[in-house]
C-alpha positions in Angstrom: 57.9 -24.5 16.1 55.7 -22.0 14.6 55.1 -21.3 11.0 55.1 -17.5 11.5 58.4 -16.0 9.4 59.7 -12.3 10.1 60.2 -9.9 7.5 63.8 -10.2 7.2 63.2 -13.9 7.0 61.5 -13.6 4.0 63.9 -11.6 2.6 66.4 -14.1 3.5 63.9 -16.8 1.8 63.3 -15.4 -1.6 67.3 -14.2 -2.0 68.0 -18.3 -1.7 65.6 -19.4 -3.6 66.6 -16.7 -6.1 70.1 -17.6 -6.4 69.3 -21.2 -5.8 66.5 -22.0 -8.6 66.4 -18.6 -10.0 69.7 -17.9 -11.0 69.4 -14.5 -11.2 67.1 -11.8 -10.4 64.7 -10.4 -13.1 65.3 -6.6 -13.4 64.0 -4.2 -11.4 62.3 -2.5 -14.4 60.9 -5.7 -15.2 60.0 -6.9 -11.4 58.0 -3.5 -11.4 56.2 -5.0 -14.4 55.2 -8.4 -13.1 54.1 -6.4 -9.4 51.6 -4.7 -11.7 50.6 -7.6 -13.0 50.1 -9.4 -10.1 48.5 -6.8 -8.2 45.9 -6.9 -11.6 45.7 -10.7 -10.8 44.6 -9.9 -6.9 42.7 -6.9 -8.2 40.5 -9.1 -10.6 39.9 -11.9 -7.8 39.0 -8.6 -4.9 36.3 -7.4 -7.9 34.8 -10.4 -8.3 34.8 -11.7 -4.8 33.6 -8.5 -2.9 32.3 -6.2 -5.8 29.9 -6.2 -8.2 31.6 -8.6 -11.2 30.9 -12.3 -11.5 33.4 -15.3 -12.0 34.0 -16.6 -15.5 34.4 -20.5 -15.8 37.8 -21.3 -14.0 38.3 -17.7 -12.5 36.1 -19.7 -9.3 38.9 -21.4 -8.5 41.2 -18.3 -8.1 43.5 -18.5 -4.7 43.0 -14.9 -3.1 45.8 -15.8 -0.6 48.1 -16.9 -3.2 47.5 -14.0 -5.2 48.7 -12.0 -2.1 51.6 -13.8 -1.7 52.3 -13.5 -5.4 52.4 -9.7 -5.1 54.3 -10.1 -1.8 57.1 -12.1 -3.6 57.7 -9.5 -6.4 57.4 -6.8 -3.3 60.4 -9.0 -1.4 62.3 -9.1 -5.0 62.6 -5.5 -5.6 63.0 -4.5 -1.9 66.2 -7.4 -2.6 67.2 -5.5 -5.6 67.1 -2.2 -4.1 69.0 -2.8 -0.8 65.4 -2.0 1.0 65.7 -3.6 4.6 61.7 -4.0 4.4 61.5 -4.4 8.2 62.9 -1.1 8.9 60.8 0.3 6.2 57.9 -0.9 8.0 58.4 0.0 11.3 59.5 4.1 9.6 56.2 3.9 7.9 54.0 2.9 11.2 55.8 5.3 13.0 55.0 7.8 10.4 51.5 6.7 9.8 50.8 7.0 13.5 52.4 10.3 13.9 50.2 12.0 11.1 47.1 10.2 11.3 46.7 9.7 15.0 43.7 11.8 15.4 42.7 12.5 11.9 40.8 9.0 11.5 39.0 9.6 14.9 38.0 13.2 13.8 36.5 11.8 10.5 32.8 11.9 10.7 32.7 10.2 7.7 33.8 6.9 9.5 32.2 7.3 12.5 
């Protein structure tokens, strides 16, 4: 059995456990909020880790994977809220992606 989950799976996953230990969703307003916050949290770690900032004290021990699934969660919670099927999102945006940038990456000395 393998450990990989779908989209919609997730989805699936986080409503449950919503309802389950939850009870309730937070807000969108306020879900908005905590993605910001959490996207800080994975920010600060990305800084530190790849750029040019050092670690304070117990910041070593920050999870960068956790930290991405902590802004994934929030992501799965409003995309709950707003009736956002995130798997059809994701395959309009590829689609859409690949339609305008097809070329325009190649064609960009910049990367070459």
């Amino acid at each position: 059995m393998s450990n990989n989950i779908t989209l919609s799976e997730a989805q699936k996953q986080v409503d449950e456990w919503i309802r389950t230990y939850g009870i309730r969703y937070f807000g969108e307003l306020t879900n908005m909020a905590i993605l910001t916050e959490e996207v800080g949290e994975l920010a600060r770690i990305m800084a530190r880790k790849y750029g040019d900032q050092s670690f304070k004290g117990p910041e070593k021990n920050a999870n960068l994977a956790d930290e991405m699934a902590d802004v994934l969660w929030v992501l799965i919670c409003l995309a709950n809220q707003t009736g956002v099927d995130l798997t059809e999102a994701f395959k309009k945006n590829m689609e859409k992606k690949t339609n305008r940038d097809k070329t325009r990456h190649k064609n960009n000395k910049k990367l070459q």
